[in-house]
ZAZA-537385 format. One record per residue: residue in three letters; z, y, x of N, C-alpha, C, O in turn. Coordinates in steps of 0.1 Angstrom, whole numbers, plus 5000, padded with zeros to 4 digits. Each point is the difference from the previous one (the first is absolute). Layout:
BEGIN
alaZYXZYXZYXZYX ...
***
This chain:
BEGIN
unk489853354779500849884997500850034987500650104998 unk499449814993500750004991501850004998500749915006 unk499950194985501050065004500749864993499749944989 unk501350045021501049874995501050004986500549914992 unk499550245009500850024981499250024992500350074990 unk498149875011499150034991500649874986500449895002 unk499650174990500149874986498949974996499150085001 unk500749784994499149934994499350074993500650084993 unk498249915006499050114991500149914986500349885002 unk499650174987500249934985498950074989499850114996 unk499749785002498850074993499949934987500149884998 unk499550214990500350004987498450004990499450094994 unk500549815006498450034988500149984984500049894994 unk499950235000499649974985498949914998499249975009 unk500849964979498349954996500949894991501250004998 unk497849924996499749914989500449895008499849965012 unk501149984978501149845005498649945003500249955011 unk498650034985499149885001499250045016499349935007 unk501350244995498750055018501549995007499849985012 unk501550024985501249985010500049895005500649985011 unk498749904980500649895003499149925013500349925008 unk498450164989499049975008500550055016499949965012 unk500450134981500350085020500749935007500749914995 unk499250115021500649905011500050145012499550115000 unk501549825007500750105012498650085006499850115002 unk499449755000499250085011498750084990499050045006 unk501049974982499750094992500250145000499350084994 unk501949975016500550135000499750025018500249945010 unk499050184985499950035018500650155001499550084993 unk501749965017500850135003499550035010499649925008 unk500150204994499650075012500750125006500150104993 unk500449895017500350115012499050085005499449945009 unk500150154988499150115007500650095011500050114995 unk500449895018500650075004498950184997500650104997 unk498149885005499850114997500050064986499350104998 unk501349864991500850094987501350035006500450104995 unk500249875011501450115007500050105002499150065006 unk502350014987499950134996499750075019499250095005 unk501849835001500250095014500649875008500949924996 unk498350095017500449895010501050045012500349955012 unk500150174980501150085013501449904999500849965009 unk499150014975501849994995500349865009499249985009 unk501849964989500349895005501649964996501150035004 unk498049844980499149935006499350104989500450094993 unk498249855008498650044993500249974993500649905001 unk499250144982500049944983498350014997499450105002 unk500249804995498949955001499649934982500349884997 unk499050214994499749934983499849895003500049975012 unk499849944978500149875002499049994983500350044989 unk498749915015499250004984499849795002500049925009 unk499750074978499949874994499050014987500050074990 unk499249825015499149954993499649844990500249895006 unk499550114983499749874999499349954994500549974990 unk498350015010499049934996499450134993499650105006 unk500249884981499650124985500650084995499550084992 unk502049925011501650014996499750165005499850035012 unk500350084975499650125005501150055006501049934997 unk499250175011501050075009501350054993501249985002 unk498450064991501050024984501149904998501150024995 unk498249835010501349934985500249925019500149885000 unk500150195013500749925009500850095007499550095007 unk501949894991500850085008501149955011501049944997 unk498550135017500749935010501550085005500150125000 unk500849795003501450085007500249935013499649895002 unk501050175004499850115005498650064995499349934993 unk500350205011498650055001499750035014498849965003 unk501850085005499949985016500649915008501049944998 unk497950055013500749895010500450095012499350085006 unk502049894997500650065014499549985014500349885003 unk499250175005499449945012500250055011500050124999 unk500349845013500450065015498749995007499549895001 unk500150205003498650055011500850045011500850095000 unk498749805011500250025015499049945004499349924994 unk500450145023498650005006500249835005501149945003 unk497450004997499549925004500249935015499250065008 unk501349874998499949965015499149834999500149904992 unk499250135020499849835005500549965012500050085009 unk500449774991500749945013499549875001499549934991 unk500750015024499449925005501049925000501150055003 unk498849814994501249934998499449845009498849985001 unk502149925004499649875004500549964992501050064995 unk498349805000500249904989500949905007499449975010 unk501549974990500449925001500249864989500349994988 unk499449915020499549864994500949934998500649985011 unk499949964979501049864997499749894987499350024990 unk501149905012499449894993501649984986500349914992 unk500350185010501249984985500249934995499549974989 unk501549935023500649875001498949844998500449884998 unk498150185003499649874994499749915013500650045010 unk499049884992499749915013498949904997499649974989 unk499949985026498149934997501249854999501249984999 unk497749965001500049844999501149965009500550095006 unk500049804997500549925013499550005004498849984996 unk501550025022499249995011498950145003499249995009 unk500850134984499650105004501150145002501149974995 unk498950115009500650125000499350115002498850005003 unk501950114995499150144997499550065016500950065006 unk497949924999499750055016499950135003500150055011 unk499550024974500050154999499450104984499349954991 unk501150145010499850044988499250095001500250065011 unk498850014983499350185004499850044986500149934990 unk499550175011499550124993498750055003499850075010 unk499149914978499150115003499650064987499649954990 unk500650185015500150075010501549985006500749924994 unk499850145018501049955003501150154997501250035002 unk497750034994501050144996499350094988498849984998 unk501950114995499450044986500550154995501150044996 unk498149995005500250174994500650014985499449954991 unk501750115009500550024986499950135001500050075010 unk499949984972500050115000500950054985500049904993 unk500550195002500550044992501450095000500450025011 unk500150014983501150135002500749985012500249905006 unk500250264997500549975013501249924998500049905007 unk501250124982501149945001499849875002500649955009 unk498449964983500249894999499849955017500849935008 unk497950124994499549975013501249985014500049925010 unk500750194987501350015013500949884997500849945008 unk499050034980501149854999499849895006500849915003 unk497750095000499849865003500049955012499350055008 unk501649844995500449915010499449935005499949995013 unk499349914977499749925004498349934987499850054989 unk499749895014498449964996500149875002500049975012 unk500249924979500149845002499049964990499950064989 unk499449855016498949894991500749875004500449975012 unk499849954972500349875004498449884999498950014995 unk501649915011499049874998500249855000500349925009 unk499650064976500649854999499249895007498849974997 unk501849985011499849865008500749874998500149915008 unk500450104976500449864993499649915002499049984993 unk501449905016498949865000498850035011499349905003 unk500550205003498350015005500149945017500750005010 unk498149944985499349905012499450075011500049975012 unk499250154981498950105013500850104997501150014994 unk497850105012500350155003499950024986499549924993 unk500950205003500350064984499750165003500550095007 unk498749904985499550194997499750044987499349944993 unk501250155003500750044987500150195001500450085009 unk498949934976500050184997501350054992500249944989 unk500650155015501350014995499950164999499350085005 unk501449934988500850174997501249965011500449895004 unk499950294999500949955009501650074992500050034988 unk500949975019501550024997500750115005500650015011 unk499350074981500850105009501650035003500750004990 unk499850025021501649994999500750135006499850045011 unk500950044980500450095005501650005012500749915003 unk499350215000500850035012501449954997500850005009 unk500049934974501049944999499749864995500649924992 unk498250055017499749844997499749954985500149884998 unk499450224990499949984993498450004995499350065008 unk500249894984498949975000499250084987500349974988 unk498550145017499850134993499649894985499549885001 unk500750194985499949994985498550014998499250065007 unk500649864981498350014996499950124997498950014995 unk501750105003500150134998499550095012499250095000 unk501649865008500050055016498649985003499250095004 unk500649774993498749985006498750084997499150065006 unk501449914977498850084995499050165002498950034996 unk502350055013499950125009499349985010499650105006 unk500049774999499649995016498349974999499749924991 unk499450135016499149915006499949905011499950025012 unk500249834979500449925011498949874999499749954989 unk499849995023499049945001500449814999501049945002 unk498050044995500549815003499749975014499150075005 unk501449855002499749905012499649854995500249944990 unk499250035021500049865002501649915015500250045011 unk500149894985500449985006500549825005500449924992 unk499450035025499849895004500949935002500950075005 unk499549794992501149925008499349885008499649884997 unk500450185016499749895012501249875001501150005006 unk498249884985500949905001499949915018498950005006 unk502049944998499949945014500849874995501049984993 unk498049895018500849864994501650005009499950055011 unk501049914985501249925005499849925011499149915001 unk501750125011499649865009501549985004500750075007 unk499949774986501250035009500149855010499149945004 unk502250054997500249945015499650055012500049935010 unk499650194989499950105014501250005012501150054998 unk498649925010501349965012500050145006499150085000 unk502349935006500050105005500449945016500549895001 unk499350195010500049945012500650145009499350105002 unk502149895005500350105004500049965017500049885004 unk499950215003500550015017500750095003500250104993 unk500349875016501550105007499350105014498949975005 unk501850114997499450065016501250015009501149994994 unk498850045017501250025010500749875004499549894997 unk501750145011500649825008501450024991500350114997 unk500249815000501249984999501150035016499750015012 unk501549994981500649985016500249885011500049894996 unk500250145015500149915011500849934991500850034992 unk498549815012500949894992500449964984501049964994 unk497350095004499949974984498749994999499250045009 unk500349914980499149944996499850054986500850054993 unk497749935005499750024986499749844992499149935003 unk501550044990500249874992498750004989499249915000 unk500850214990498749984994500050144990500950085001 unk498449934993499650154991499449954986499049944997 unk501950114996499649974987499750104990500150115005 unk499749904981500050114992500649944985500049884997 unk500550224996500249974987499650114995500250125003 unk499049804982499349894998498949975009499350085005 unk500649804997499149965012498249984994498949985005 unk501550034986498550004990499850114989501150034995 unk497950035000499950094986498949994997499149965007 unk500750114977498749984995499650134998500450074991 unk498649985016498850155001498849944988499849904993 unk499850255008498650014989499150125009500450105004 unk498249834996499550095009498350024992499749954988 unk499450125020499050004998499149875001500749904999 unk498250065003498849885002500049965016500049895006 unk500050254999499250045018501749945000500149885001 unk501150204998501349995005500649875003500749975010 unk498849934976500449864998499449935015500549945010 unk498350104987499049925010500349995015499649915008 unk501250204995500450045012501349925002500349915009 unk500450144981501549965002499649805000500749905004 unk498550094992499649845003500549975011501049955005 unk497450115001499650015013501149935013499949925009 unk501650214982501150005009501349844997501149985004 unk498149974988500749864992500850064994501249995003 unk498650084990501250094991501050025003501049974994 unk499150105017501150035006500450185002499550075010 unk501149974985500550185007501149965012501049945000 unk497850165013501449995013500450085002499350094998 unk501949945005501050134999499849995019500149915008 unk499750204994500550045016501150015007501050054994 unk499049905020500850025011501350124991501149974994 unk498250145009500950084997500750064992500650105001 unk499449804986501049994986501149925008500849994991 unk499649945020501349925000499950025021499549935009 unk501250184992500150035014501249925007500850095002 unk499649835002501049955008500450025011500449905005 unk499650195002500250005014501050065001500450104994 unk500349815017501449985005500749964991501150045004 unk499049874980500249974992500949865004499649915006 unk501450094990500949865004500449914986500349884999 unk499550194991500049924988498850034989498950055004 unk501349904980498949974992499750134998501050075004 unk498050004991499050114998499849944990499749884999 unk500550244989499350054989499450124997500750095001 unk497949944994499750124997499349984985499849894995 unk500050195000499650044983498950045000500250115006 unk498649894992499150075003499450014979500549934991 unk498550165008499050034987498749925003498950035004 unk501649834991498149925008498950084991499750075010 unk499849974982499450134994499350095011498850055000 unk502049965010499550085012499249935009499250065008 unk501049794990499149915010498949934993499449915006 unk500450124984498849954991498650095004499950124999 unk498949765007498750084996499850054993500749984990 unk497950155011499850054990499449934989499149925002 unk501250114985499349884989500949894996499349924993 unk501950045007500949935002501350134993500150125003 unk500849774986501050084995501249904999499749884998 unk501450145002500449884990500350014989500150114997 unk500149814994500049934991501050074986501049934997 unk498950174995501150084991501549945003500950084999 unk499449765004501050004994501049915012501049925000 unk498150155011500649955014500350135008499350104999 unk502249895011500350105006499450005010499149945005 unk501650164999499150075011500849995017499550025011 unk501749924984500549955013500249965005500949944994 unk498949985025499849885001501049995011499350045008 unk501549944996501549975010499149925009499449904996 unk500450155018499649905009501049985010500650105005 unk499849765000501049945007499949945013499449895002 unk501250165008499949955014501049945005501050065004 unk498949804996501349915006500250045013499050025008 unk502249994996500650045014500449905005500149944990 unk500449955021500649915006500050025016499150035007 unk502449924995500150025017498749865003499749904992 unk499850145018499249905004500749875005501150005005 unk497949874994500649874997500449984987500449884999 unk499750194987500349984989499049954993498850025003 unk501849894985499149994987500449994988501149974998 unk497850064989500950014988499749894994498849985000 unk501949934995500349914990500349984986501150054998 unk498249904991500450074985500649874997499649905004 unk501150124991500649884993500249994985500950074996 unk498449864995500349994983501850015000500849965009 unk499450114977501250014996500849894996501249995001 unk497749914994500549894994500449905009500949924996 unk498750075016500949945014501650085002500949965007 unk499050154986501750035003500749924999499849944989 unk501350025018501149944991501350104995500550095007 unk499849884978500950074999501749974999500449944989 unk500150085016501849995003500350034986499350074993 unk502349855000500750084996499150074989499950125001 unk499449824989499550104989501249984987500849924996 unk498950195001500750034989500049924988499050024993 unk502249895002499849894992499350054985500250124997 unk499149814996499450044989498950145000499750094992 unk500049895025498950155003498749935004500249905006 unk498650124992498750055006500250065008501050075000 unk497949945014499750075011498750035003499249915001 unk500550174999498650035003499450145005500150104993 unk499249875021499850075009498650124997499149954993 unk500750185013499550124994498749955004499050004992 unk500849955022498549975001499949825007500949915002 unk497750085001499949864998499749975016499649885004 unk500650205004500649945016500450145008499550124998 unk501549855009501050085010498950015017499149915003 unk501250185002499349995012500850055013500450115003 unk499749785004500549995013499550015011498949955001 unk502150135012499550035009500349945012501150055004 unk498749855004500649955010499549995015498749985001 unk502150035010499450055013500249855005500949924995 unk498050045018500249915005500650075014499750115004 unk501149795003501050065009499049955015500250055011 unk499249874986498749925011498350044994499550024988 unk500149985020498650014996499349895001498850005002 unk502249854997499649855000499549984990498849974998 unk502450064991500449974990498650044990499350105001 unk500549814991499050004988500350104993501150045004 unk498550054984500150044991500749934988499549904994 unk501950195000500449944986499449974989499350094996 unk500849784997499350004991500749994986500949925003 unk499350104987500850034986500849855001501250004999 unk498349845005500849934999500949975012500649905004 unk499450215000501149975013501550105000501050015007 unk498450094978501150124997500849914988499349924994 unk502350085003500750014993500750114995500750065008 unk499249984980500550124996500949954988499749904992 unk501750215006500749964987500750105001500350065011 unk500149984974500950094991501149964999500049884997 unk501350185002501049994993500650064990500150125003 unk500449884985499950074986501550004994500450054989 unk500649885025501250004992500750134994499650115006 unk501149894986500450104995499550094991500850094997 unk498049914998498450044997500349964985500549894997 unk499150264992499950004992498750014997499050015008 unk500850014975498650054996499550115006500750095003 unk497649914999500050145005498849955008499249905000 unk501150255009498650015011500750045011500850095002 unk498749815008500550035015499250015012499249925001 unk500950155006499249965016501149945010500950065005 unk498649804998501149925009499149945013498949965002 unk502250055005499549935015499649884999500249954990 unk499149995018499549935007500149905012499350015010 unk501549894989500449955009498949905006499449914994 unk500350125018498849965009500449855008501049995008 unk498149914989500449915015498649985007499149974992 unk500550035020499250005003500149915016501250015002 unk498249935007500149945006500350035014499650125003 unk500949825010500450075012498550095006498949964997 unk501350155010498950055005499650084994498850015003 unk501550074985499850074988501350084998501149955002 unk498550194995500950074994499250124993499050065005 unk501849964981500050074987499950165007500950065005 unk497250014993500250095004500750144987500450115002 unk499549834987501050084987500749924994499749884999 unk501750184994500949944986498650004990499150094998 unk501049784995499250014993501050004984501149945001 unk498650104989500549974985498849984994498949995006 unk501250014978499749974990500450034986501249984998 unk498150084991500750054991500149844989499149915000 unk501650094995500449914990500450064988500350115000 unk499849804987500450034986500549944995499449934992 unk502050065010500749924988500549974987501150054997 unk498249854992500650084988500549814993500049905007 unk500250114982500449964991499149834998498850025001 unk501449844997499449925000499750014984501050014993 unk497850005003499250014986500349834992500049895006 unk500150124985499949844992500050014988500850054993 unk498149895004499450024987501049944989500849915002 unk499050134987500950014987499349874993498850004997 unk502149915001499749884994500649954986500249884997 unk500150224995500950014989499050024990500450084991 unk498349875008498950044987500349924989499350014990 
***
């Protein structure tokens, strides 16, 4: 290897302004002979250095340095995995990356040992800008050493290092995929399960041809099992967190820019209960704050109410009265009660509230 305090070689030719003018860089060829070295013991090695140029006799060309400094250490090879990335580019809409490979998927390097012990890591990129199909592409690969740093065309130039080819398995987008969960176990004596839900209750996967066709099959649906949402002996709501990632067929991914986790929800109620949503905009509100707007965090509240008879019909949103009161209530953000009326033979199985926002009445500037 060439010694790092080596200085630029500088080379000097006599001749006739009319044969100078003709000459060009790659007119001069320098040569390293390791075998003209006085002795390959020293270290580093001083190694003549002769230059030639065209007709230009030896006489009228003189080079400085006259030696090149050089480090001799033994030779190793190592077996490295390539690792595949696409360096930041992305396919079309509606496709995503299904997989990436390498072939070969691994590659013998060879050259000094020092350099060789540095290396970390072996990366080929492959641009998938815009692409509709699979994409296969011959690349030089990248070498990255053990401080994350990425070996010099210098560095390189030391190594025997081979090209790859390498693939990007594109897969189509499928979204509105439902997700569908179940509970296992009883709740406790004198409760009921009201219903099971998930958030987000829908996402968009990218899968293979066979995977799509399947997940058809299933009306596009992913079902989460029993035993992501255990309830037993359970007297109120259940929540669990699960990695849907873990419940996807094989062939099936989601989507780069969708998470990975899905909150599934088990309503609890004493039995004889039911839940009731009511729009926000049926609130009434008490007492608002003069020269204020009001406006509530989401766009219906949900209520719980037990029938005290098992005569009695089921509540229905026009039979609930709900309202706020705001006196005293500045600007701002609040979470406020809920005052419930509901009819004889009914009673409120939770305090229900509501977040609200109060700010400032806007009015436009008419002074143009």
């Amino acid at each position: 290897m060439q010694d790092e305090e080596q200085v630029p070689i500088r080379v000097t030719i006599k001749a006739q302004r009319k044969i100078l003018d003709r000459i060009s860089l790659n007119d001069i060829r320098a040569v390293a002979d390791l075998q003209q070295a006085v002795s390959l013991k020293t270290d580093p090695v001083m190694v003549p250095i002769t230059v030639s140029c065209g007709r230009i006799s030896a006489d009228n060309i003189e080079v400085s340095p006259q030696n090149m400094s050089l480090h001799l250490e033994d030779k190793d090879t190592q077996e490295f995995v390539v690792n595949v990335n696409t360096n930041n580019t992305k396919p079309d809409r509606g496709y995503e990356i299904g997989a990436l490979t390498s072939n070969p998927e691994k590659i013998k390097i060879t050259g000094p040992v020092s350099l060789i012990n540095k290396i970390d890591k072996v990366n080929a990129s492959i641009d998938v800008d815009g692409a509709m199909e699979d994409v296969t592409q011959e690349t030089d690969v990248k070498i990255i050493d053990k401080n994350g740093e990425e070996f010099t065309d210098t560095d390189m130039g030391y190594l025997n290092v081979s090209k790859v080819y390498v693939t990007a398995k594109l897969w189509k987008v499928q979204s509105n995929v439902r997700i569908s969960a179940e509970y296992s176990g009883t709740p406790a004596a004198g409760y009921q399960v009201e219903s099971i839900m998930t958030t987000p209750n829908v996402i968009s996967i990218a899968g293979s041809e066979d995977a799509l066709a399947s997940l058809k099959e299933q009306n596009n649906t992913i079902w989460l099992p029993g035993s992501v949402a255990d309830i037993s002996d359970r007297n109120s709501d259940f929540e669990e967190k699960i990695n849907i990632s873990d419940y996807l067929p094989d062939g099936l991914k989601l989507t780069s820019d969708s998470s990975e986790d899905v909150f599934v929800r088990v309503n609890i109620l004493p039995e004889g209960s039911n839940v009731c949503e009511v729009p926000t905009k049926n609130i009434i509100v008490n007492d608002s704050p003069e020269g204020m707007q009001v406006s509530f965090d989401t766009a219906k509240i949900e209520i719980r109410v037990k029938k005290t008879s098992d005569d009695l019909a089921d509540l229905t949103e026009g039979d609930i009265k709900a309202s706020i009161d705001l006196k005293g209530m500045s600007e701002g953000s609040y979470e406020v009660p809920v005052s419930i009326e509901i009819p004889k033979g009914y009673e409120l199985v939770d305090e229900v509230t509501t977040g609200v926002e109060i700010s400032k009445i806007s009015t436009a500037d008419e002074s143009n």
